[in-house]
VMD Tcl script that draws the C-alpha trace (Angstrom):
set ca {
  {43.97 80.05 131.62}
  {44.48 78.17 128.71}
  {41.61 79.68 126.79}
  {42.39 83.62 127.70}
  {45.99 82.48 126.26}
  {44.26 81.43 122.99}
  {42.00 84.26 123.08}
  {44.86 86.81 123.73}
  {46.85 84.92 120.79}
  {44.12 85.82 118.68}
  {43.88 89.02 119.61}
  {47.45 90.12 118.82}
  {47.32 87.93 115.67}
  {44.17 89.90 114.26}
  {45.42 93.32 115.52}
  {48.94 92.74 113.82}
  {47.13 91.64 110.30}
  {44.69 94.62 110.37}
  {47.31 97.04 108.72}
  {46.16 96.26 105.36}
  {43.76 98.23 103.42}
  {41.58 94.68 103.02}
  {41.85 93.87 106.43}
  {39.13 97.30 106.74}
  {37.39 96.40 104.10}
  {38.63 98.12 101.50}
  {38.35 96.09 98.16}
  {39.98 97.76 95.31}
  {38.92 96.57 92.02}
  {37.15 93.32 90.73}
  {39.83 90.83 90.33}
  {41.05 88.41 93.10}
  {44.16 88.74 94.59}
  {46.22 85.58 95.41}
  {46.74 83.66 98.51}
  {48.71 86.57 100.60}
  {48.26 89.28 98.18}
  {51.61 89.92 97.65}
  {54.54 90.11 94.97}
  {55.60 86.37 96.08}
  {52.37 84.82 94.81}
  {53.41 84.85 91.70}
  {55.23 81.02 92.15}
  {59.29 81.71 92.44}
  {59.58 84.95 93.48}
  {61.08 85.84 96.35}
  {61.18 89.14 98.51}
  {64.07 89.76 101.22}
  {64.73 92.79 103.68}
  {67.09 94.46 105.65}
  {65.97 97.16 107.85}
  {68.53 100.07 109.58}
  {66.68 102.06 112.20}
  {69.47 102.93 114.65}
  {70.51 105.77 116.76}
  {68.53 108.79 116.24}
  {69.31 109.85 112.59}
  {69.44 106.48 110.71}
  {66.09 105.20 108.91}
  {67.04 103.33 106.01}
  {67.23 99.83 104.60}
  {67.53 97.74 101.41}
  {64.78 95.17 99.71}
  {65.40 92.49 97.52}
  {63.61 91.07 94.82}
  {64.24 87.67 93.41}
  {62.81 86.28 90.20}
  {63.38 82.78 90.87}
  {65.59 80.78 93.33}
  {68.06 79.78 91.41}
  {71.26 81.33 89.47}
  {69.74 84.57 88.06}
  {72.78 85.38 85.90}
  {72.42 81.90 84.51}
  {68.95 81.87 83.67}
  {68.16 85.55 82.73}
  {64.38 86.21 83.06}
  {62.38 88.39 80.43}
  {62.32 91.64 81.76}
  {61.48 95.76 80.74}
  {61.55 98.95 82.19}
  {59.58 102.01 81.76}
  {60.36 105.36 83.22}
  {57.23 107.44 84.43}
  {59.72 110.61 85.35}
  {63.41 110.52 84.76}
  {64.77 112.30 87.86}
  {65.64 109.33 89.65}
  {69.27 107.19 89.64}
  {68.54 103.97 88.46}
  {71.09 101.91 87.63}
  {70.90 98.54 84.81}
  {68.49 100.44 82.54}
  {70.13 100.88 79.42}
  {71.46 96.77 78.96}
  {67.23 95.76 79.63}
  {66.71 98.36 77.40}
  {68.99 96.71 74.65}
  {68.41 93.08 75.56}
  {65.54 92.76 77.21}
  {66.07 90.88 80.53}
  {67.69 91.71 84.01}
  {70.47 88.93 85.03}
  {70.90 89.91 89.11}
  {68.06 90.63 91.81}
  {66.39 93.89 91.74}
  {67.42 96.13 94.86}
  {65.53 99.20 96.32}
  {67.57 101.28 98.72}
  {68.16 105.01 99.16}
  {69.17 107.61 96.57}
  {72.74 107.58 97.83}
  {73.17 103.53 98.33}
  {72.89 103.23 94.83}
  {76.33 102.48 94.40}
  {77.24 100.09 97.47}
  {74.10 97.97 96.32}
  {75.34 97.76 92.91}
  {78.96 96.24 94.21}
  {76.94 94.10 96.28}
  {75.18 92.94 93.11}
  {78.46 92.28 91.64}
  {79.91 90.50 94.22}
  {76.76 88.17 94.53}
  {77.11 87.32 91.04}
  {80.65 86.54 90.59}
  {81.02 84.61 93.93}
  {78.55 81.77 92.50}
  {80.65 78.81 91.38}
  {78.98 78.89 88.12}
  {79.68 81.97 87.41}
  {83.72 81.86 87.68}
  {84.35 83.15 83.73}
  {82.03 85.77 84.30}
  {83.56 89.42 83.33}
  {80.61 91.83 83.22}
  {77.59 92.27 85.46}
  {74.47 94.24 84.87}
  {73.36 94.92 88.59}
  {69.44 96.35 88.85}
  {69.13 98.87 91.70}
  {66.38 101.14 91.83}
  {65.79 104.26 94.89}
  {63.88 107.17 96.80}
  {65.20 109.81 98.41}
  {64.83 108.89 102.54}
  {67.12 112.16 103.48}
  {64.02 113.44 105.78}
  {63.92 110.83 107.94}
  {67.33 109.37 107.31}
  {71.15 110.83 107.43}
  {71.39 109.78 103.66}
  {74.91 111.50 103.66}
  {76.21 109.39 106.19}
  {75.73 106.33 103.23}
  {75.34 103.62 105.94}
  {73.96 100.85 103.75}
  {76.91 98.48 103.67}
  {77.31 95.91 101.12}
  {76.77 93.62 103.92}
  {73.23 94.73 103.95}
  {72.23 94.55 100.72}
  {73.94 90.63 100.99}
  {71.89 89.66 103.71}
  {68.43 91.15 102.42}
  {69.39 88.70 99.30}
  {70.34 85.82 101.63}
  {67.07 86.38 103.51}
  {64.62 86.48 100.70}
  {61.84 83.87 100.85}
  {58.01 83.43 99.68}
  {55.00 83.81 101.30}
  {53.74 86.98 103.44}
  {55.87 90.33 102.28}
  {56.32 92.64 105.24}
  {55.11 96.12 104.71}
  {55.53 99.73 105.65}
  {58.60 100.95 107.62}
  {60.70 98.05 106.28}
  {63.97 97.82 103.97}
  {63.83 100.28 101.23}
  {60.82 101.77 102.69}
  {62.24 102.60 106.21}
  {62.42 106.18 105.90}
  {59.83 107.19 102.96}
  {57.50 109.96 102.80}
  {54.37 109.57 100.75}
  {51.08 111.92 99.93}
  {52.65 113.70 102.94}
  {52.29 110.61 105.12}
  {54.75 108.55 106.28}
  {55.37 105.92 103.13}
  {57.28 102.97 102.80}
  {57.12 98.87 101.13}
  {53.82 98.12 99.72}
  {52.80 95.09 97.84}
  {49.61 93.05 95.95}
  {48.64 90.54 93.93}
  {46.29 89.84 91.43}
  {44.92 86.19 89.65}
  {43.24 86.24 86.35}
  {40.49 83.90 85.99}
  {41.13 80.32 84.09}
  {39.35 81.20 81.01}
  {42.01 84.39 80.37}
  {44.86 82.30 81.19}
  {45.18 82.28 85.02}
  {47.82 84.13 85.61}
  {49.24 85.71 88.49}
  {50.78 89.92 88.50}
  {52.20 90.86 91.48}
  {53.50 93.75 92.45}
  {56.03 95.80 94.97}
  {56.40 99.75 95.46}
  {58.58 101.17 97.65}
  {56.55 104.75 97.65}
  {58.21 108.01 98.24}
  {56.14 110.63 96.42}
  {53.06 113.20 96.53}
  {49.95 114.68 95.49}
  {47.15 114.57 96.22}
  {45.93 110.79 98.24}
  {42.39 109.07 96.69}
  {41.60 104.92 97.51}
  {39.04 103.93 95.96}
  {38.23 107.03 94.22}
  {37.94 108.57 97.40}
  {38.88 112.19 98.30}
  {41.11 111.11 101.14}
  {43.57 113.69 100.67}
  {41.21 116.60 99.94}
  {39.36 115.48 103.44}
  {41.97 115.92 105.39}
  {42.97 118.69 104.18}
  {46.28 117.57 103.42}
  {47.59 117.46 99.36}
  {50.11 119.32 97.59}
  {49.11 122.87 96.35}
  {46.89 123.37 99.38}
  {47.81 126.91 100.57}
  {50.21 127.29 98.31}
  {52.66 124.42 98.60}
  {51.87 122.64 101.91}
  {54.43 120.52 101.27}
  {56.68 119.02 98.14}
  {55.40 116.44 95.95}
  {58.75 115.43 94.68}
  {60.13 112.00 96.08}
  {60.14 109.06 93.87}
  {57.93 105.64 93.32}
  {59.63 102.49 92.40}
  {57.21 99.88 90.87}
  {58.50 96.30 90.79}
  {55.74 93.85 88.79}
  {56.01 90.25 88.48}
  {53.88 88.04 86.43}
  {53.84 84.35 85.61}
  {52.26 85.07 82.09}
  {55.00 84.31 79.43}
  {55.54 87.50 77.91}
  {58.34 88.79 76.06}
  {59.86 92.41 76.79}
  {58.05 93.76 74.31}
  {54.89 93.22 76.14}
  {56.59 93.33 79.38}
  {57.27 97.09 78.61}
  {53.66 97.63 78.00}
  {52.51 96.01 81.05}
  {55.15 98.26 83.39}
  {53.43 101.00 81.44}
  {50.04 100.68 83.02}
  {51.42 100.47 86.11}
  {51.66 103.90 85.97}
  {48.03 103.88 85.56}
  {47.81 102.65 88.77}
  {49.92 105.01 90.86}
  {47.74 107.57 89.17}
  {44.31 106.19 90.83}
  {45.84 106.70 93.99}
  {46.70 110.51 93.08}
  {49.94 110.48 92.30}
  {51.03 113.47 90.02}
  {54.33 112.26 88.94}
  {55.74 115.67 89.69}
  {59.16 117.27 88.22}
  {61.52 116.03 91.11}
  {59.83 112.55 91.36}
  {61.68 109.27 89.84}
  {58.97 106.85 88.98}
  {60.26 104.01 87.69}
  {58.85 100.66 87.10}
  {60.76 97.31 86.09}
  {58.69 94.42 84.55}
  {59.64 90.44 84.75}
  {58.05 87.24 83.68}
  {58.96 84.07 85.38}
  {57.80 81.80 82.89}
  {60.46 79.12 82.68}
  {60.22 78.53 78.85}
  {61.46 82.14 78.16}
  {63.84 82.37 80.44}
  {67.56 83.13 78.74}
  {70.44 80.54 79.48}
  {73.61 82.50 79.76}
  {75.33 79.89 77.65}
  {73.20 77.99 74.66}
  {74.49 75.22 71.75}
  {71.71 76.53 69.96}
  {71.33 80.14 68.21}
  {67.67 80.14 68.80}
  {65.43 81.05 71.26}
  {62.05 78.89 71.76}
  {58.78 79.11 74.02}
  {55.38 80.84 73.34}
  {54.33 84.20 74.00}
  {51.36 86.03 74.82}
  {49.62 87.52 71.47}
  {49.09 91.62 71.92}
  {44.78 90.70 72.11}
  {46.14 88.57 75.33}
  {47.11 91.81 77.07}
  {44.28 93.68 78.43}
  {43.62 91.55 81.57}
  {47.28 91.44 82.29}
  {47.20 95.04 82.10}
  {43.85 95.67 84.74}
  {45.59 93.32 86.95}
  {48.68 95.14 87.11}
  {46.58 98.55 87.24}
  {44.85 97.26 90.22}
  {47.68 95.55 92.21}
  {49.77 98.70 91.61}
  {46.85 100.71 93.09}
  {46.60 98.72 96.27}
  {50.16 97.97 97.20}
  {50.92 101.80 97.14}
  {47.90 101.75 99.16}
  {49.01 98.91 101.47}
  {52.18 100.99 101.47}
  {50.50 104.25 103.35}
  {48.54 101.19 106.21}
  {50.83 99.78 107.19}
  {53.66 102.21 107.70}
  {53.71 103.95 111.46}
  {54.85 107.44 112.57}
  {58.57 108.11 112.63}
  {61.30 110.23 114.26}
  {64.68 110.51 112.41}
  {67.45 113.10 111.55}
  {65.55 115.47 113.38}
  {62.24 115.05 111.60}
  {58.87 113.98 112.15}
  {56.60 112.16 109.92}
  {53.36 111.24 110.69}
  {51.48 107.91 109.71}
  {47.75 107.78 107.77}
  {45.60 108.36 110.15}
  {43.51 105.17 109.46}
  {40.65 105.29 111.84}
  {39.52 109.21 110.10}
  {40.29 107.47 106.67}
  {38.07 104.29 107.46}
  {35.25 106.82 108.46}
  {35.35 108.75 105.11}
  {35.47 106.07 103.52}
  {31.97 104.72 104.94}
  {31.02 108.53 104.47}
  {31.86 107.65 100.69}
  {29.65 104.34 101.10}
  {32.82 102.06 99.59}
  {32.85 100.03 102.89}
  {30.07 98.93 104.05}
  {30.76 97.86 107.92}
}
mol new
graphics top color blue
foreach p $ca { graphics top sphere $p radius 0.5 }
foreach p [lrange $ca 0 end-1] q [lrange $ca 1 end] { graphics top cylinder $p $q radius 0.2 }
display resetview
């Protein structure tokens, strides 16, 4: 009895981690990825969720991203942003823009929780007890559109929510797919959702860590690996004449360990894009692709208050950039793959959306000879 309990154990285990595209083998790229392949193996960083499926019309959800445990407003982290296609409504760009680091958690919600998430941010920050002379407050929300799936009018993300993905945000494994911010996503015409990998550079280029989180919500036409996926199932934008809409949005959250200033940061969040575009993403008119860079390397990160008007800590030289920037080309690549595994079919607001049909995928992909069992 004893053993079938072990055996069954193992069986559930195994079937619950097989929603990856590793887990099928599916290796994208040549780097390694870190211990759970994930945003959080970059050391610090931590990821929390809150998911609202309820009643028949709500599929929606916020996800939090923390640079480091600690007071974020107090010890500002490096940051950048780079926008692959405007039409989106994120809020904090223009102060990273100016000055170069992001002083709150990064949220992902829907288009229309923009604003509760952003009072949530405030009201984070000012109720720490270090933070009691504080007067202004650059919150960092980013968003897709979930108003398929999800009554986005009915704006049921409560500030509540967005407090309790923060208060729940830890390391280790990152749940994926119909999760927080990724609830109610749509993606290549699949259902989309939270997506995340890491990458490690090897010791002789530094050994650093780039992780990365998408919450995915756009279109066109779905390759992995340089596969055809899309094409083969006959499923992509344009195909007879508009199939469906590519427009949606992709928010790309990277993390990296390497100490790099937002210079550099901004350059890194720009091959990100490189990444979504390996998967077939076209980056279409109505698409908000956005993609918001940190460093947690603790000798650049910016004290709030300072007796000294200088900054100190080494950076990265520019010719210490290009395996930073495969590693977050790759990551990118795989978590918006990760993103399309593990999400599941959903009903909501009246609407279907169906999930990548993995077992057809897995045989084109052997058809394609890039996995070989």
């Amino acid at each position: 009895m004893r053993y079938f309990l072990i055996l069954l154990i193992s069986l559930i285990a195994t079937n619950m981690n097989a929603q990856r595209a590793r887990d099928y083998g599916i290796k994208i790229g040549v780097l390694e990825s870190g211990k759970n392949n994930a945003i959080t193996d970059v050391a610090g960083v931590l990821v929390g969720q809150q998911t609202l499926h309820k009643k028949k019309a709500i599929r929606t959800g916020v996800t939090a991203i923390l640079p480091h445990g600690e007071n974020i407003f107090q010890y500002k982290v490096p940051a950048a942003i780079h926008i692959g296609n405007g039409f989106g409504k994120l809020m904090g760009y223009s102060q990273v823009e100016e000055l170069g680091n992001i002083e709150t958690p990064i949220i992902l919600t829907n288009t229309l929780s923009v604003p509760t998430a952003a009072e949530a941010l405030i009201d984070y920050t000012l109720a720490q007890s270090e933070n009691q002379s504080v007067r202004s407050v650059n919150p960092i929300v980013g968003e897709t559109n979930d108003g398929n799936l999800n009554d986005i009018r009915g704006r049921h993300v409560k500030k509540s929510d967005v407090l309790e993905a923060i208060e729940q945000a830890e390391s280790g494994a990152v749940k994926e797919g119909n999760v927080g911010a990724g609830t109610g996503t749509r993606c290549f015409g699949f259902k989309g959702g939270i997506g995340t990998a890491s990458r490690l550079l090897p010791q002789n280029l530094g050994g650093y860590t780039v992780g990365v989180l998408v919450q995915t919500n756009f279109g066109g036409v779905l390759q992995i690996d340089g596969v055809p996926i899309g094409q083969e199932l006959g499923k992509f934008y344009l195909k007879e004449q508009l199939d469906y809409s590519p427009d949606g949005s992709c928010m790309i959250v990277v993390a990296t360990d390497a100490p790099l200033d937002s210079r550099n940061l901004k350059r890194l969040a720009k091959r990100a894009m490189l990444g979504l575009a390996k998967t077939g993403g076209i980056v279409s008119n109505g698409s908000g692709d956005y993609v918001i860079a940190f460093s947690t390397a603790k000798d650049l990160r910016i004290p709030y208050q300072s007796n000294t008007t200088f900054r100190s800590g080494r950076v990265l030289r520019n010719s210490s950039m290009s395996p930073l920037f495969m590693a977050v080309i790759e990551a990118t690549e795989e978590a918006i793959i990760n993103s399309l595994f593990a999400a599941e079919n959903m009903k909501g607001n009246g609407q279907k959306i169906e999930a990548l049909p993995v077992k057809k995928t897995i045989k084109i992909m052997k058809k394609y000879k890039r996995i070989s069992k």
